[in-house]
C-alpha positions in Angstrom: 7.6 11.9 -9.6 7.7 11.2 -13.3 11.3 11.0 -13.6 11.6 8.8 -10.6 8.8 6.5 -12.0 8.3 7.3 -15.7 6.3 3.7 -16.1 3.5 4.9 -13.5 -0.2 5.8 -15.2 -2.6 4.8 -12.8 -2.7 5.9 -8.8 -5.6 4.8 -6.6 -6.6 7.4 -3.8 -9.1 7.7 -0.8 -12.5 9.9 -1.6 -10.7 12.5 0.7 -8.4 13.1 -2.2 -10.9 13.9 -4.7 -11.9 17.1 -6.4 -9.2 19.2 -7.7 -6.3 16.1 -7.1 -7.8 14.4 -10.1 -7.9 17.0 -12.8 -4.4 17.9 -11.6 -2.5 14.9 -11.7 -4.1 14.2 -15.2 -3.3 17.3 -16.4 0.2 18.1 -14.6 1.3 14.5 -14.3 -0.4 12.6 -16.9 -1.9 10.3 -14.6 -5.3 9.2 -14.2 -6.2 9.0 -10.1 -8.7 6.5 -9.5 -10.9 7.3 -6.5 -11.7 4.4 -4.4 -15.3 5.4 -2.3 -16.8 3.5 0.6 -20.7 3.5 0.4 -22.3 5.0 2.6 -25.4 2.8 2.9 -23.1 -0.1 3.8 -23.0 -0.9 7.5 -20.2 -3.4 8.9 -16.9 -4.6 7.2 -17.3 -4.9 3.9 -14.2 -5.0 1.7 -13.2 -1.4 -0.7 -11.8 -3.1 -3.7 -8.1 -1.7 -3.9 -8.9 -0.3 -0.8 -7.5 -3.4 1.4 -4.1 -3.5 -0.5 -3.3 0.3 1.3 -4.5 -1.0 4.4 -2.4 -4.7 4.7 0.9 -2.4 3.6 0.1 -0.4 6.4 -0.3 -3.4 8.6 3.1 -5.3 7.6 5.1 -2.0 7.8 3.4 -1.3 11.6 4.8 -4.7 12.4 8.5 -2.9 12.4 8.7 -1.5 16.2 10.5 1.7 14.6 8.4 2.4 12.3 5.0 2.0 15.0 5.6 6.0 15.7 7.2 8.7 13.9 10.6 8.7 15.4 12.3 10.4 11.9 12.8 13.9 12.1 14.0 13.5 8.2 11.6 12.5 5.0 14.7 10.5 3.6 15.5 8.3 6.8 11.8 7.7 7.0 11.6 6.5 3.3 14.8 4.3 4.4 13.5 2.6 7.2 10.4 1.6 5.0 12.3 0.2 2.6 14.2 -1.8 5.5 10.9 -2.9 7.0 9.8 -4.7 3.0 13.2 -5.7 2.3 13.0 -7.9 5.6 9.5 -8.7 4.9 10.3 -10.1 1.2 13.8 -11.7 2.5 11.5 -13.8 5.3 9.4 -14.9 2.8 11.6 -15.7 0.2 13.8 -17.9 2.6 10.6 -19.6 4.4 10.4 -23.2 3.5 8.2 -24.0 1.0 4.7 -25.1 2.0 2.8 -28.1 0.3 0.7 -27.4 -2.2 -1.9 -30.6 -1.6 -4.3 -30.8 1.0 -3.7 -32.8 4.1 -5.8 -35.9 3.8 -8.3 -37.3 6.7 -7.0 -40.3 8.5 
């Protein structure tokens, strides 16, 4: 992971992922893991900072029809049909016409 990403520091992970994961990656990795917890005396939706950012990345890449069940039988093709699902995601975005930046006025 370090020689793949040497500029990475900081990881963000779900309360399921704490205890030992933490002490690890700091100690192994040299990267500080950042554990993002949902109160518990909330009740409804209330938005995890950092929390959403994992979940709408999950949501565009579900949008993919091949990628709505696990059809891969290899790691690699998997990781490749992700990247195809973003590439087309940023491609649609960058070639969508560009919107006006004023407000529509009241007639």
């Amino acid at each position: 992971m370090r020689a793949r990403f040497p500029t990475l520091t900081k990881l963000w992970a779900d309360s399921g992922y704490a205890g030992v994961l933490v002490s690890w990656a700091l100690t192994v990795l040299h990267l500080v893991v950042t554990v993002v917890k949902r109160s518990d005396d909330l009740t409804g939706f209330v938005v995890v900072p950092r929390r959403w950012v994992v979940e709408r990345t999950f949501a565009w890449l579900m949008r993919s029809r091949r990628l709505a069940r696990d059809y891969e039988r290899r790691c690699d093709s998997s990781e490749a049909m992700i990247r195809w699902s973003m590439t087309m995601l940023m491609t649609r975005r960058l070639a969508a016409p560009a919107r006006s930046r004023t407000a529509p006025t009241a007639s």
